[in-house]
C-alpha positions as CSV (number, residue, x, y, z in Angstrom):
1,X,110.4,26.1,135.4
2,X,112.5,29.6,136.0
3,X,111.1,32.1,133.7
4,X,113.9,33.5,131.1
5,X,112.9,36.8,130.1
6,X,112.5,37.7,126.6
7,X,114.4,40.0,124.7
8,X,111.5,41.8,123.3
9,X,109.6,42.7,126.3
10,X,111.7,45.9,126.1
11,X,110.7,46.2,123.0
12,X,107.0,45.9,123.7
13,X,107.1,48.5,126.8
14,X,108.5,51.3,123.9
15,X,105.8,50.3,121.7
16,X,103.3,50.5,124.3
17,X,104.3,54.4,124.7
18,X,102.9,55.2,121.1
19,X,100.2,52.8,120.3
20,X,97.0,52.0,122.3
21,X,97.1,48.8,120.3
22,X,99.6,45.7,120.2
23,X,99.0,42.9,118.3
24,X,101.5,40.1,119.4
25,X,102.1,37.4,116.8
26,X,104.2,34.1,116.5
27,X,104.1,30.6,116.3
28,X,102.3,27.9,118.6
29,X,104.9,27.7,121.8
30,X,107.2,30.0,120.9
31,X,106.1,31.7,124.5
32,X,103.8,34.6,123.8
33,X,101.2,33.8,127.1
34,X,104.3,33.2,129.3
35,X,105.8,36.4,128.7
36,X,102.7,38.4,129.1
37,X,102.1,36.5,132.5
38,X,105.5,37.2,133.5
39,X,106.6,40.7,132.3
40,X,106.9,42.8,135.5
41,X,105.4,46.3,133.7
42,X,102.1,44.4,132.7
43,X,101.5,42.9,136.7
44,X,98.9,45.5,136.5
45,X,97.3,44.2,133.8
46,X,93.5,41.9,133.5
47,X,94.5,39.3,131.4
48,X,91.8,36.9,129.5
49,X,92.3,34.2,126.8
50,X,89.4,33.3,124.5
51,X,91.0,29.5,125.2
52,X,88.6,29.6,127.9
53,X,85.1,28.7,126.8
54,X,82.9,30.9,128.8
55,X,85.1,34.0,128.0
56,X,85.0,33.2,124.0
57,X,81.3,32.4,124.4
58,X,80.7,36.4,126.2
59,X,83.4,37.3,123.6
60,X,80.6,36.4,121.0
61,X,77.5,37.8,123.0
62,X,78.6,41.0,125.2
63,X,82.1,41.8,123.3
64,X,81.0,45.4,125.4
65,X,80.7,43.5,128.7
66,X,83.8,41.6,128.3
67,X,85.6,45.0,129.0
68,X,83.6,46.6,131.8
69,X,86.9,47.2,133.9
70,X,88.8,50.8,132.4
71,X,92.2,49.2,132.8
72,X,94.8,47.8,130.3
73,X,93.9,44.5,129.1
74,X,95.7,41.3,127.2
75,X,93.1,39.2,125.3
76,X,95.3,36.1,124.9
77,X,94.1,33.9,121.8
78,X,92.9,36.6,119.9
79,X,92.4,35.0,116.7
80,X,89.2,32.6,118.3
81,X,87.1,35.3,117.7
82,X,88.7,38.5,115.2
83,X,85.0,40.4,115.3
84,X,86.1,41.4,118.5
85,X,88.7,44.1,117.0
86,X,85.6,46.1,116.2
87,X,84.5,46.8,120.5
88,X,88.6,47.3,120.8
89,X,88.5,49.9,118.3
90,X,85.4,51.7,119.8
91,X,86.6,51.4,123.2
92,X,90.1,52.6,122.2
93,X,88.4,55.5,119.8
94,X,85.9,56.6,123.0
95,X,89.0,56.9,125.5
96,X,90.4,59.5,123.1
97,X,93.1,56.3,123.0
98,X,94.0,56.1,126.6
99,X,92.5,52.4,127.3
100,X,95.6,50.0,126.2
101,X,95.6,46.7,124.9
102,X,97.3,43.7,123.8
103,X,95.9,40.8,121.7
104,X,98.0,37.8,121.2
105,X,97.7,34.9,119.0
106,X,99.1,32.5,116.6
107,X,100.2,34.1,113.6
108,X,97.4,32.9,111.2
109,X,95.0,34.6,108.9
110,X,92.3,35.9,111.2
111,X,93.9,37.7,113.3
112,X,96.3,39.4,111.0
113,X,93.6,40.3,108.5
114,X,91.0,41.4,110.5
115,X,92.5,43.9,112.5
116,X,94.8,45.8,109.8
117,X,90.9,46.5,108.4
118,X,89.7,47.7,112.1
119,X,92.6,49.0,114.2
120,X,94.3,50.9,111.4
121,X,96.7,53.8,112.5
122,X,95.9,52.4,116.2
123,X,97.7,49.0,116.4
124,X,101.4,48.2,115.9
125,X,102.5,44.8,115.3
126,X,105.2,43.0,116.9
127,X,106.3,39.4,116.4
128,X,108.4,36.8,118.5
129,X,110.0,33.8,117.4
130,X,111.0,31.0,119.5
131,X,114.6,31.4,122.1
132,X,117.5,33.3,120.7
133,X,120.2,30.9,121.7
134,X,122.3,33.7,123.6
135,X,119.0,34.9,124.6
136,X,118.2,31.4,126.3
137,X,121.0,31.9,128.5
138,X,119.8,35.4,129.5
139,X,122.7,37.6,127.6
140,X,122.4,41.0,126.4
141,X,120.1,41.7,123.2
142,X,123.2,43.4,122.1
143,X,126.1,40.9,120.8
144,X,128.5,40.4,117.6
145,X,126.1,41.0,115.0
146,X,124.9,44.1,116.1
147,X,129.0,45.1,116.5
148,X,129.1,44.3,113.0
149,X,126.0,45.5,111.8
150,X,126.4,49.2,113.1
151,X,130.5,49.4,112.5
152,X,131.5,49.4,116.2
153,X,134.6,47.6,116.9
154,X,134.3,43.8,117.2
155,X,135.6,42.1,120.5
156,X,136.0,39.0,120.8
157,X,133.7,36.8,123.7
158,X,134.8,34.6,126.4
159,X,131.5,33.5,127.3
160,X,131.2,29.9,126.3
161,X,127.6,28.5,126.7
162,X,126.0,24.9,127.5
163,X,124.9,23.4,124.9
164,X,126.7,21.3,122.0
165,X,126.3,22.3,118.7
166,X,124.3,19.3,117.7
167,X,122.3,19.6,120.2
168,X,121.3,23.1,119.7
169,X,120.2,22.5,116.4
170,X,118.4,19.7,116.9
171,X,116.1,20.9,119.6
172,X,115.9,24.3,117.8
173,X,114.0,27.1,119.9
174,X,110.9,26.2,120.9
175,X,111.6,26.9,125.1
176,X,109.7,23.8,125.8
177,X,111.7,21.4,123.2
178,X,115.0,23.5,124.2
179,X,115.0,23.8,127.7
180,X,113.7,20.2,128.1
181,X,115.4,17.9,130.4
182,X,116.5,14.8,128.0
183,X,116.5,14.0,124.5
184,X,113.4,11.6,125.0
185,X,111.7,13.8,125.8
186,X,112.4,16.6,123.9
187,X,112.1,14.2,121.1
188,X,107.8,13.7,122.4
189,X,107.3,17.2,122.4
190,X,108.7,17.7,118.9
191,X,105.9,15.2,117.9
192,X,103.1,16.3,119.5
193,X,104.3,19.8,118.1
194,X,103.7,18.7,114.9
195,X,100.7,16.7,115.7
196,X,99.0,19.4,117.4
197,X,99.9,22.2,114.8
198,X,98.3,19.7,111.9
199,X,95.2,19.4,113.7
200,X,94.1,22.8,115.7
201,X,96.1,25.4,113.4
202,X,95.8,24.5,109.6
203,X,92.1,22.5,110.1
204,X,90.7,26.0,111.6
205,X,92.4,27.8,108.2
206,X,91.1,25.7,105.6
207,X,89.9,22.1,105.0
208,X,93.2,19.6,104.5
209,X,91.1,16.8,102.6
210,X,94.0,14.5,102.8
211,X,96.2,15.4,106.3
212,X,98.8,12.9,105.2
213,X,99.6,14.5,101.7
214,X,100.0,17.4,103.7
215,X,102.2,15.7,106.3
216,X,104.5,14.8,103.4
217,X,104.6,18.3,101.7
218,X,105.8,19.3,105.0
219,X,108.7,16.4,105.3
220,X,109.4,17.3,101.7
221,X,110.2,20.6,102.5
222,X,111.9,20.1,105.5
223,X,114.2,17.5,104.1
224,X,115.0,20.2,101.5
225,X,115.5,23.1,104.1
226,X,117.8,25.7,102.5
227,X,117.6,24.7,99.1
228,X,115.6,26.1,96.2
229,X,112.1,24.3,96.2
230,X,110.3,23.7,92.9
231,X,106.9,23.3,93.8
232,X,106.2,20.9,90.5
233,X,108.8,18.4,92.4
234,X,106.8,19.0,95.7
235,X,103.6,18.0,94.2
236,X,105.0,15.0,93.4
237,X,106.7,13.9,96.1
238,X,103.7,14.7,98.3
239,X,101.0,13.2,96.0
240,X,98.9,17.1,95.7
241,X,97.8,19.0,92.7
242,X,100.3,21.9,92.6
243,X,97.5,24.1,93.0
244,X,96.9,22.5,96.5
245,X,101.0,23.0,97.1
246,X,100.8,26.0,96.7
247,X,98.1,27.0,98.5
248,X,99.6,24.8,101.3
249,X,102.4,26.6,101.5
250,X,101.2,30.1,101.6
251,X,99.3,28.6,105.2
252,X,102.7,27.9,106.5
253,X,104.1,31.2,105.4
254,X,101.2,32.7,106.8
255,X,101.4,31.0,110.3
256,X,105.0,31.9,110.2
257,X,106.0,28.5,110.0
258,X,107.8,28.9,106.7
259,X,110.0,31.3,105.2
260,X,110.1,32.1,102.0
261,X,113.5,33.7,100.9
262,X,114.0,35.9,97.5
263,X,117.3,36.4,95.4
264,X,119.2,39.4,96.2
265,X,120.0,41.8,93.1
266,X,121.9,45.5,93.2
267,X,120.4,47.6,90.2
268,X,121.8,46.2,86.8
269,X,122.0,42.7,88.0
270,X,120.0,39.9,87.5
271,X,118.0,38.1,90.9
272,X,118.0,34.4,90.9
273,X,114.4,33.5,90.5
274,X,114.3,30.5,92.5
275,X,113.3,30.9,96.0
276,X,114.7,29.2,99.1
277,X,112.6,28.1,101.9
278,X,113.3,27.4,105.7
279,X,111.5,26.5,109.0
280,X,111.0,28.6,111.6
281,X,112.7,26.0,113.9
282,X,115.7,23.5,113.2
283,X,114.1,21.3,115.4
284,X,110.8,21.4,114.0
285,X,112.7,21.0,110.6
286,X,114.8,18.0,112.1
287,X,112.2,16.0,113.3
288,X,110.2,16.6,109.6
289,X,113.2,15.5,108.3
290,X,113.5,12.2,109.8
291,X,116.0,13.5,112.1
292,X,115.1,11.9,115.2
293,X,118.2,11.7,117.5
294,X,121.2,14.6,117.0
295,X,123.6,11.7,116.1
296,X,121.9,12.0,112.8
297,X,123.7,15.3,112.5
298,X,126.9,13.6,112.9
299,X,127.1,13.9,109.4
300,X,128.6,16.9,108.0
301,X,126.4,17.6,105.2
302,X,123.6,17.1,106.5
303,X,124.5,19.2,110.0
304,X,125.8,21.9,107.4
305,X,121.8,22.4,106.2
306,X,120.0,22.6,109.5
307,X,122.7,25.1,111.2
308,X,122.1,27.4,108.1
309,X,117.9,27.1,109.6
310,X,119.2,27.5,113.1
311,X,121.4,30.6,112.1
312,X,118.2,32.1,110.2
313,X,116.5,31.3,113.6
314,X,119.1,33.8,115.3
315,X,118.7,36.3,112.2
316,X,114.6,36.7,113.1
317,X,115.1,36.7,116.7
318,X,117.5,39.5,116.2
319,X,115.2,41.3,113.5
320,X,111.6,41.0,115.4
321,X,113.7,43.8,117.7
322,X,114.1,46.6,115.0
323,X,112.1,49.6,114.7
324,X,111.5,48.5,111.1
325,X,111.4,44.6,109.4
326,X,114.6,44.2,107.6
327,X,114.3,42.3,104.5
328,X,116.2,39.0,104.4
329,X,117.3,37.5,101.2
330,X,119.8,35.8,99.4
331,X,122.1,35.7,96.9
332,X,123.1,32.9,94.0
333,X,124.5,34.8,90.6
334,X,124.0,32.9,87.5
335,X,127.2,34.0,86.0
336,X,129.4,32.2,89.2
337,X,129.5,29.1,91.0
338,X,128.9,31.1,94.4
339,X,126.5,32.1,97.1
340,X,125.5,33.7,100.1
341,X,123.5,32.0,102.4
342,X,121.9,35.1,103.9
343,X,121.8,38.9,103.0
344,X,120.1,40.9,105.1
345,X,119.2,44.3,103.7
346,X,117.5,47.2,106.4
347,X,117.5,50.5,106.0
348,X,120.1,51.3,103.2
349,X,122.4,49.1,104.8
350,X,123.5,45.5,104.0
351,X,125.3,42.6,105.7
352,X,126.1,39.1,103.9
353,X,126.2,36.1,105.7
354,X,127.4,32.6,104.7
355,X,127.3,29.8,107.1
356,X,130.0,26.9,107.1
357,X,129.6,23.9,109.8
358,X,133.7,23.3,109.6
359,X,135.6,24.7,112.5
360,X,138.1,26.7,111.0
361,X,137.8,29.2,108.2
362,X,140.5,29.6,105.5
363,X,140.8,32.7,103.5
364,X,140.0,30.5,100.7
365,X,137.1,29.6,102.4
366,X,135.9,33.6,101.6
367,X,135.5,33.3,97.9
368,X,132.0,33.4,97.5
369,X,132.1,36.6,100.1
370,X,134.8,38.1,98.5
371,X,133.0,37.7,95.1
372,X,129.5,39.1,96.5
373,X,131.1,42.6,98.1
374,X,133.4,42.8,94.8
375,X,130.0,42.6,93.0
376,X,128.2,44.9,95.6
377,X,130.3,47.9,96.3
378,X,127.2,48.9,98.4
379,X,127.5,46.2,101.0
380,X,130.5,46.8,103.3
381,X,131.0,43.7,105.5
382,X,130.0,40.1,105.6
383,X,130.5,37.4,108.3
384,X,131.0,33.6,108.0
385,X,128.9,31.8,110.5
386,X,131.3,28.5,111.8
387,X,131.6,26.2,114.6
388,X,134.5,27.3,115.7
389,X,135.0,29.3,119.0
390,X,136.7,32.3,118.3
391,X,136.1,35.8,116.2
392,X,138.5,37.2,113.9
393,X,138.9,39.1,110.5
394,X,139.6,35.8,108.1
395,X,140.1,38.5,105.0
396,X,139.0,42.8,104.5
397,X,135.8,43.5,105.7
398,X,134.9,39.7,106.6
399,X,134.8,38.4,109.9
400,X,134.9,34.8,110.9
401,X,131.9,34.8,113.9
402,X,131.2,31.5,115.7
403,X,127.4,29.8,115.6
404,X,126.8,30.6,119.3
405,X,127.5,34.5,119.1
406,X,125.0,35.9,117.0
């Protein structure tokens, strides 16, 4: 398979200019190892993985040995064994921070904790998430969003790309679910994500005493992507003490499996409590969901809940490339019948976002934006995500942007 470079290698090479350091995190298969194979300005670079047995065992026993060879070095799998930070730090700390390197892992416990302790000041942390759609079909970093985002002028694309709506969502952005040749096949893959991710990520976290309670918590919560989860109803649904939910569901947050999205508030006004939560992947969420074939998305209801995860999927992808995390939130008043899907706040700027699986967008179709920039003189603009095909100003200060151009 043709390798399809990754947005934020760039953004790795600048980060490599100011830190000794980089800690590269992200879920299972989202392509960390392939795009430190494969980015041309690390050729130069040894690269191990403590995967390999003999490597984690000297890891263990000679940490000092390991890195005999004075050149730049990717320790792929970081997370087997975190104690290593401490011969990083020294070696870093002794080469007055010339020696470089790169550690890369999934993004669990151990190796986030660990090393904010030992590489403090030294390491800077970067995260990538699974394919960007536009970025799967090797476009610019740069598109509509970021036209909107920084008050450039907005031109509309011609570039149409391959895939169908339904599909997109349904195989989500893991590259080897998405770039897969046939449904049948992306459809195995999906399952022995899941499988796989049960048994070698969460059973080295913590001890799951009953794996199919947590199976359930995890269809639970995919079946209610999007919507305010009440983690009372969860522990019913899934048969766990809500202590063991919630515990639970801190791992996925932790493992960047799950996100966990806040109300938005402006000063004076009052933040819906409730959080919403979403996968990191629509097609991860789909299969959870019982979702097995993308004719189950036929449905417009139903289709209208896993574009707003795939959307989200574009809004990280798009975020894990600025200087600073922007904070993404949402927003549900309690004096209206309204909301925003998304609100993304960075910076002292803000954006809304509301996502609608109809093809064409009304001005009365704006309401809930119009209401949340009347409420928020703060925030400027806001965009309505649809599955139409073309961009244009549906009302002031509101653009109408199609799913596959963010």
């Amino acid at each position: 398979m043709k390798y399809i470079p990754r947005w934020l290698e760039a953004r790795l090479k600048e980060v490599l200019k100011s830190h000794p350091v980089v800690i590269l995190t992200g879920p299972r298969q989202v392509g960390k190892s392939t795009l430190l194979e494969h980015a041309e300005y690390l050729k130069g670079w040894r690269y191990i993985t403590l995967d390999d047995p003999d490597v984690l065992e000297q890891a263990k026993e000679d940490p000092k040995g390991l890195f005999w060879e004075d050149k730049p070095t990717i320790v792929d799998e970081a997370q087997r064994h975190p104690e290593l930070m401490l011969t990083i730090k020294y070696l870093v700390d002794k080469s007055n921070r010339h020696r470089k390197f790169i550690l890369s892992g999934s993004g669990n416990i151990s190796l986030r904790q660990t090393p904010r302790e030992t590489l403090a000041g030294r390491a800077k942390y970067l995260h990538l998430s699974g394919f960007s759609y536009r970025e799967m079909y090797g476009l610019p970093a740069q598109g509509i969003f970021d036209q909107i985002w920084n008050g450039q002028e907005v031109k509309n694309s011609n570039t149409r790309l391959n895939m169908g709506l339904s599909q997109s969502i349904w195989r989500g952005c893991l590259p080897g679910i998405a770039l897969a040749s046939n449904e049948k096949i992306a459809l195995e893959r999906l399952s022995s994500y899941i499988d796989t991710y049960i048994q070698r990520d969460i059973q080295d976290l913590v001890k799951v005493r009953h794996p199919q309670n947590f199976r359930r918590l995890m269809e639970a919560l995919a079946q209610a992507t999007g919507w305010e989860s009440v983690q009372d109803e969860l522990s019913k649904s899934c048969g766990e003490t809500r202590t063991n939910v919630s515990r639970y569901m801190s791992l996925l947050k932790d493992t960047n499996l799950l996100y966990k999205l806040k109300g938005y508030a402006s000063k004076g006004e009052r933040a819906y409590k409730q959080s919403k939560y979403f996968w990191f992947d629509s097609g991860t969420a789909c299969f959870l969901a019982g979702i097995h074939s993308t004719a189950q998305l036929k449905k417009s209801s139903i289709r209208g809940r896993y574009l707003e995860n795939f959307v989200l999927q574009q809004i990280l992808s798009w975020a894990s490339l600025q200087l600073t995390a922007p904070e993404i939130l949402y927003w549900k008043p309690k004096a209206h019948d309204v909301k925003v899907d998304f609100v993304i706040s960075l910076a002292g700027r803000h954006i809304g976002i509301e996502v609608k699986s109809s093809k064409e967008i009304t001005f009365g179709d704006t309401k809930p934006m119009r209401e949340f920039l009347k409420t928020h003189p703060e925030i400027s603009k806001g965009i309505i995500a649809y599955t139409g095909n073309k961009i244009y100003p549906v009302a002031t200060n509101i653009y109408a942007v199609p799913w596959d151009s963010f």
